[in-house]
C-alpha positions in Angstrom: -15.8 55.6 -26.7 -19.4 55.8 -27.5 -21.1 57.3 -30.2 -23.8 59.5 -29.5 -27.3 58.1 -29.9 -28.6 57.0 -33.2 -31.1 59.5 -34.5 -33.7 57.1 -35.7 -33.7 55.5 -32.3 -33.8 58.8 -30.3 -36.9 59.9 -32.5 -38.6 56.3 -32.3 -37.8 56.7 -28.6 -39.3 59.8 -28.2 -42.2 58.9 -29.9 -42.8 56.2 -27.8 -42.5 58.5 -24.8 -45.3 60.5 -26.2 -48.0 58.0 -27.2 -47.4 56.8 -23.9 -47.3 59.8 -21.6 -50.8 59.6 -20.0 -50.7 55.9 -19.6 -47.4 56.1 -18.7 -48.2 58.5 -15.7 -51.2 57.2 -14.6 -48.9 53.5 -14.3 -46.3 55.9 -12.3 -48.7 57.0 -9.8 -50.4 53.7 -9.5 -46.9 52.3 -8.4 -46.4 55.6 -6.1 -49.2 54.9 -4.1 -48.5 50.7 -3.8 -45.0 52.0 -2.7 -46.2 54.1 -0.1 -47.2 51.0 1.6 -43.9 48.8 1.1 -42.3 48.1 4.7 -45.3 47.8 6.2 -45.1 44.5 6.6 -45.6 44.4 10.9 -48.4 46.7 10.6 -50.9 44.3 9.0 -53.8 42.3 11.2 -51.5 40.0 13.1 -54.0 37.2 11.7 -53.1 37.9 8.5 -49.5 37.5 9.5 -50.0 34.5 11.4 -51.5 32.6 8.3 -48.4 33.9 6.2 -45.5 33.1 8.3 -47.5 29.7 9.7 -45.7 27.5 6.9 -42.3 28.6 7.3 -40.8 26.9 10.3 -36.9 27.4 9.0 -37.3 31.8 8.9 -40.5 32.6 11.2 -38.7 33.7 14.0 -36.6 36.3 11.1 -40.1 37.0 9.6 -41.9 37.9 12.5 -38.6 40.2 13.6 -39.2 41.7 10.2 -35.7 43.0 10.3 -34.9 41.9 6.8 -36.8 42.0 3.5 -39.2 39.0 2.7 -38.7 38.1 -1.1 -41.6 36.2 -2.8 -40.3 33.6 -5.3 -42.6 33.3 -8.4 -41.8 29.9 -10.2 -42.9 28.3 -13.7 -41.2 25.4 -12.7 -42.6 22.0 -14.8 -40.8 18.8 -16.0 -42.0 19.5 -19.4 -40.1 22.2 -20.3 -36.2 20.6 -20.3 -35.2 24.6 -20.1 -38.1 24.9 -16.6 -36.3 21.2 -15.5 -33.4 22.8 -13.5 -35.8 25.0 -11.4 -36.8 21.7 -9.8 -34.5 22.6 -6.3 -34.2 26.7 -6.9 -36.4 28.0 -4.0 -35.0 25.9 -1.4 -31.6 27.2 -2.6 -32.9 30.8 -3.1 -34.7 30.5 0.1 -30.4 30.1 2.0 -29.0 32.5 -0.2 -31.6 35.2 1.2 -30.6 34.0 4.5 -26.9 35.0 3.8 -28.0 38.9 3.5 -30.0 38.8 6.1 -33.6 38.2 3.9 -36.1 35.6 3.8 -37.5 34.1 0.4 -40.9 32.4 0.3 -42.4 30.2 -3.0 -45.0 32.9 -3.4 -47.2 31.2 -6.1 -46.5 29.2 -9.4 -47.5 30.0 -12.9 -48.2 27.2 -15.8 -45.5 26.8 -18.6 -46.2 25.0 -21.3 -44.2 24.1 -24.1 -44.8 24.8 -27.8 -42.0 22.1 -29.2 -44.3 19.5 -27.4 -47.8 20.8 -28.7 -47.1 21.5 -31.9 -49.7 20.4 -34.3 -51.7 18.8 -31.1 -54.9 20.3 -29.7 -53.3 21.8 -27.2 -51.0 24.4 -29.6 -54.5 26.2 -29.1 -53.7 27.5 -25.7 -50.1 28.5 -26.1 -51.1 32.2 -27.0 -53.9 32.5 -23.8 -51.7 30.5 -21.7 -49.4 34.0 -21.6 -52.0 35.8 -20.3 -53.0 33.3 -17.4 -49.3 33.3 -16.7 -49.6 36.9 -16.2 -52.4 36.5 -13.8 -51.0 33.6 -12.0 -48.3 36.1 -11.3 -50.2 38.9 -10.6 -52.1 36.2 -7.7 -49.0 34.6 -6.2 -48.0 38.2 -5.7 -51.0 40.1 -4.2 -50.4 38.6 -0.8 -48.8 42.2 -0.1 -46.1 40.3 1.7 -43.1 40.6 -0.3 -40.0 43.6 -0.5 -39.2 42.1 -3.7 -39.1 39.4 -6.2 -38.0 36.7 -8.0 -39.2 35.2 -11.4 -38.2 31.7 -12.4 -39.1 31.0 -16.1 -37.4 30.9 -19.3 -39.5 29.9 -22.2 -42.0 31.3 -25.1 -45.1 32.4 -23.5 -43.8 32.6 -19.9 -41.4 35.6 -19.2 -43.6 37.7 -21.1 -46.6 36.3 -19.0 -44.0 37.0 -15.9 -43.1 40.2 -16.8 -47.5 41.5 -17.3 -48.0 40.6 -14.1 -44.9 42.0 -12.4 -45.4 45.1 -14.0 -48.8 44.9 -11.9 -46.4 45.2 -8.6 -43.8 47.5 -10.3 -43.2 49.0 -7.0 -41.3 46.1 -5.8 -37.4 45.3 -7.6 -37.4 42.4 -9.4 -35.0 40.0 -11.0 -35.6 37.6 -13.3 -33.5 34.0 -12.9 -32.4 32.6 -15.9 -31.6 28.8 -15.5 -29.4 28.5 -18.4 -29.4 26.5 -21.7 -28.1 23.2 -22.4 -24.7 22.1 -23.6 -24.7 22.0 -27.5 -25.8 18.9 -29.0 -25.7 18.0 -32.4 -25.6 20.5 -34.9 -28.6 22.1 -36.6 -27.5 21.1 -40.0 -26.9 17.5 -38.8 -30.7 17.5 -37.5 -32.3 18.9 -41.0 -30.9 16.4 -42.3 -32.4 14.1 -40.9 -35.5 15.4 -41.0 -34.6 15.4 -44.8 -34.3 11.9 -45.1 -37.1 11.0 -42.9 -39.9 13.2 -45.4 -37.9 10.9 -47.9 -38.4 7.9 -46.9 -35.1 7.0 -45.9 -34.5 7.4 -42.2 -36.7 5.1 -40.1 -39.2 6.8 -37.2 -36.4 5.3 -34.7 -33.5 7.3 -36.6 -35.5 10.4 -36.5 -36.2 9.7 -32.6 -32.5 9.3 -32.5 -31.7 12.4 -33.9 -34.2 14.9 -32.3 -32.9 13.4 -28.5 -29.6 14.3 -29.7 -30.6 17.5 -30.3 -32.6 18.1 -27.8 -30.7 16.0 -24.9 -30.8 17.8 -21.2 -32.2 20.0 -18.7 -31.9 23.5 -20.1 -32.9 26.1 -22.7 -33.4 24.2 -26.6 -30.5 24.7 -28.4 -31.7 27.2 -31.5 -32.6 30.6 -31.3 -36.1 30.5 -30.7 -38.5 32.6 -28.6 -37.3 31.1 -24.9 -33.4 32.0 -26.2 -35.1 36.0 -27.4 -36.6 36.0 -24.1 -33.4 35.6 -22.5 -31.7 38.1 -24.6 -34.6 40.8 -24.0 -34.3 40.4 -20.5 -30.3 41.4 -20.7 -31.1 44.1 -23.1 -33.7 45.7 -20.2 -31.4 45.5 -17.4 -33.6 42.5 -15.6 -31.1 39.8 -14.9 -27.9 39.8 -13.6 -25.6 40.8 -15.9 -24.7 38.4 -18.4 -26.7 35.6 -16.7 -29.0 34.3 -19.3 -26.6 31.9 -21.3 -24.4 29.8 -18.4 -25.2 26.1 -18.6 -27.0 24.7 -15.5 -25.6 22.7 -12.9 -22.1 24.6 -13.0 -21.0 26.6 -10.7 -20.7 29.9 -12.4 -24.9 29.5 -12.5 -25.2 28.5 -9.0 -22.9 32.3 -8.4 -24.9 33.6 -10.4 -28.2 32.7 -8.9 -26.7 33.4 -5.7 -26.1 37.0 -7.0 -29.7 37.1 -8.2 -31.0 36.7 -4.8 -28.4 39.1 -2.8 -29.4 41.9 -5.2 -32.6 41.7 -5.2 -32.2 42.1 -1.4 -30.0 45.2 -1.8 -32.3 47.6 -4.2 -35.6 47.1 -1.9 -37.1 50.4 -0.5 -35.2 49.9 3.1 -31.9 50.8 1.6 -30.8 53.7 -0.8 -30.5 52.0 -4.2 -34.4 50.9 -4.5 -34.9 50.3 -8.4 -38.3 49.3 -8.6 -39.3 47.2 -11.8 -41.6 49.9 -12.8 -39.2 52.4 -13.0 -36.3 50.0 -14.6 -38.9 48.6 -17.7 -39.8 52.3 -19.0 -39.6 53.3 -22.6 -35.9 53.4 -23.2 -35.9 49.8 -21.6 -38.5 48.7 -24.2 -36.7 50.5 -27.5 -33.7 48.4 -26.1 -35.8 44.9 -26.2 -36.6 46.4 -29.7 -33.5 46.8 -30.9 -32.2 43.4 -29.6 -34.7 41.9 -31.3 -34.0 43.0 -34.5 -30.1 42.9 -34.0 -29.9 39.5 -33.3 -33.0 38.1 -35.6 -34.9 36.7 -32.6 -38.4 35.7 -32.2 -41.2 36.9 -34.5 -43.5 36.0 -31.6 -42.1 39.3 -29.6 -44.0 41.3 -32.3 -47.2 40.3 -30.1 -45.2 39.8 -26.6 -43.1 43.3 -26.7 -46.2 45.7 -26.8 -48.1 43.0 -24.7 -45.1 43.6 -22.2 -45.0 47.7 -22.1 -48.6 48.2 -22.1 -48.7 46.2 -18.9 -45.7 48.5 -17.8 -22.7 35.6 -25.5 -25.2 39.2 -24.8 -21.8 41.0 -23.4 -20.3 41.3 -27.1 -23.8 42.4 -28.7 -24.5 44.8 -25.6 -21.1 46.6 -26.4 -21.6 46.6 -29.6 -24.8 48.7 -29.6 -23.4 50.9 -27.2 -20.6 51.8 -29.3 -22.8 52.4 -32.4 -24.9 54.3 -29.8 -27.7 52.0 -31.4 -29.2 50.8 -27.5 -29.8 53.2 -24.7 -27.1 53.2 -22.0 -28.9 54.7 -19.3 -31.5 52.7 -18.5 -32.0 51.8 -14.6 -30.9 47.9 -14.4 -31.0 45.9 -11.6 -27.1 45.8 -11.7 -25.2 47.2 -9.6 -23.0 49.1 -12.1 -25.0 50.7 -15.4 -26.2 49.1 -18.6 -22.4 48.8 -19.6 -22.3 46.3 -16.7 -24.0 44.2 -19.0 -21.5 44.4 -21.9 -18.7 42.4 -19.8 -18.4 38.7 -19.2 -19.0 36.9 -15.8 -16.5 34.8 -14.6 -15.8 33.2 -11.3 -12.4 34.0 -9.8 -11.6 31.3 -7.2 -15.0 31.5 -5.0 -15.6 35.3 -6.2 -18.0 36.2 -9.1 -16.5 39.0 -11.0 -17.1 40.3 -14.8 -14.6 41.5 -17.0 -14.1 42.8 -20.2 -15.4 40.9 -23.3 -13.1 40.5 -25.9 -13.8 40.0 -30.4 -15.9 37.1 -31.3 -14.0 34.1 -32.0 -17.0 32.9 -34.4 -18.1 35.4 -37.3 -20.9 33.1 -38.4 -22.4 33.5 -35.2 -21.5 36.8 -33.9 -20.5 39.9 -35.9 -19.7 43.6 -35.1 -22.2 46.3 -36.2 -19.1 47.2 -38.7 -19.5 44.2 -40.1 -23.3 42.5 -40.1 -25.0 39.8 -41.9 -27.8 41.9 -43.1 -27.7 45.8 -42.7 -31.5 46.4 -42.0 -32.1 43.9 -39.0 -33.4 40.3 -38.9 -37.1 40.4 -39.2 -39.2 41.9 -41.9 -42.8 43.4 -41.6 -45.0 41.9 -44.7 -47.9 44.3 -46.3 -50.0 43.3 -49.2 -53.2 42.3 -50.5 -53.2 39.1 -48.4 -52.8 41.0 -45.1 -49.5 41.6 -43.0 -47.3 39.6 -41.4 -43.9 38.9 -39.7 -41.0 36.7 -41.6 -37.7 36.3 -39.7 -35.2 36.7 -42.8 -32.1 35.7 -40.1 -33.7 32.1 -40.1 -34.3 32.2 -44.0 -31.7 31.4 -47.0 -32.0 35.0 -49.1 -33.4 32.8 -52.1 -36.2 31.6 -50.3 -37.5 35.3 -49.8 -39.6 35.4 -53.3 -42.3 32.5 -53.8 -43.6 32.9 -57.3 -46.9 31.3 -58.2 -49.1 31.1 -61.9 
């Protein structure tokens, strides 16, 4: 049984409502009037068709019946990023799953994605920060074609679903699921890599050791192993109701992910504006969608970079046990509009694949309390990120990634 809502997140809820009311309605009408114009597709210039449909041999004949919706695949697909890696084959895959529901899927444009674990402390660490907001007009291009019912986003790391999501938010009218690819099997343990980092700044690990080491670490396609900004991403997409439920942390290549993909793209099909369960992103990210990220965030001591991506994100418009656990302490909003096809407690349970069907079921006590813990029973009581005011200016610390002694630094 749930409790009823916290008070402090109702009021910072309702607070949020109110600064945003004007902008918020103005967004809502903006969305209106692009909706008005959804399923409309057969009704544009015939040239304008013709140049849309002209490099699609395997669905033209079902796109120029129109008698199923078109979904445009957005992709930040790169060899660069080992977490963008297993995107390599998605839209041709995508593309037959949409043909088992009756859709088509076109590639409808491509975003950059670069990676920070590559460019740090190289020139190009300078771009990581714009690089969101050309993401989020990449997005905004590859879907302005006007072509699409829906929509799929493929991308994963730092800058890139928030990027994803801006420009999205742009087409709010349309539903939209974002496609987690998964992260990669564990590799050797954090500890075991500090140390030899340790030994390295020492002088006693050789260059080749410390080579050794970080490809252990960091050793196949998927999402890095550590909870950093591409892992919070994932988690703030679960907490808004944008993925599948309980997508975002099933290795690639297995066949649960390829289910779960395959769900992805028969959803997405299903809440369009020809059926009667449209959940358009604009109405699914609102501001009890955004207080959810929020509290996520701080629940599981994610990324300090969603200080700058979260309000970025709503101006523009092993989660199963965490999910339930907010819900019980009524510390997360339970109803929110998701693109599941049950509620926000959807998101609570576990997928699992029974024979050929995907089915979720309940999620049972974590079997590890040093990296999961009730709300009963937390590792710190206020949250895992702390706001920092002084004379020197403010700033964000992430006190989950921080040994408690480490918090002062003295100086003469």
């Amino acid at each position: 049984m749930n409790r009823p809502l916290n008070d402090t997140v109702h009021r910072v809820t309702q607070r949020v409502i109110e600064k945003s009311r004007a902008s918020r309605q103005a967004y809502l009408d903006l969305i209106a009037r692009e909706g008005d114009n959804l399923g409309k597709r057969p009704a544009v210039s015939c040239s304008n068709l013709a140049h849309a449909y002209a490099g699609t041999a395997d669905d033209r004949a079902a796109l120029v019946a129109g008698s199923g919706p078109n979904i445009g695949i957005v992709t930040a697909y790169n060899d660069m990023l080992s977490a963008h890696a297993p995107y390599y084959r998605y839209p041709e895959r995508l593309k037959i799953y949409a043909r088992e529901v009756g859709a088509t899927a076109q590639v409808a444009g491509a975003t950059p994605a670069m990676c920070d674990g590559v460019t740090q402390g190289e020139v190009g660490m300078e771009l990581s920060l714009f690089s969101r907001d050309v993401i989020a007009l990449s997005a905004a291009v590859a879907l302005s074609h006007a072509m699409y019912e829906g929509a799929l986003m493929l991308g994963i790391c730092d800058k890139i679903v928030p990027g994803l999501l801006m420009g999205a938010l742009r087409f709010g009218h349309l539903p939209v699921i974002f496609v987690p690819g998964g992260p990669m099997p564990t590799g050797i343990p954090n500890k075991e890599k500090q140390r030899v980092r340790q030994l390295y700044a020492e002088g006693l690990a050789t260059r080749a050791e410390l080579l050794a080491s970080e490809m252990a670490s960091y050793h196949s396609a998927g999402t890095c192993t550590f909870f950093g900004t591409a892992n919070s991403n994932q988690m703030m997409m679960e907490m808004m109701g944008l993925h599948v439920p309980n997508s975002a942390f099933i290795n690639p290549g297995t066949k649960l992910r390829q289910a779960l993909d395959r769900e992805a793209v028969h959803r997405v099909a299903q809440i369009g504006p020809g059926g009667d369960d449209y959940r358009p992103l604009g109405l699914c990210v609102d501001e009890k969608a955004i207080v959810n990220a929020a509290v996520g965030l701080l629940a599981t001591g994610g990324s300090t970079n969603h200080a700058i991506h979260l309000p970025a994100m709503a101006r523009a418009g092993g989660m199963g046990f965490v999910i339930g656990e907010l819900l019980e302490a009524g510390l997360a909003h339970g109803d929110i509009l998701t693109v599941g096809r049950g509620g926000f407690a959807d998101y609570a349970k576990e997928p699992v694949l029974d024979g050929e069907d995907l089915v979720w079921r309940e999620v049972g006590a974590a079997g590890d309390d040093t990296m999961l813990r009730p709300v009963a029973n937390p590792f710190k009581a206020d949250g895992g990120m702390r706001l920092l005011q002084g004379n020197l200016g403010r700033a964000c610390f992430k006190t989950s990634a921080v040994d408690e002694a480490r918090w002062t630094v003295e100086a003469p």
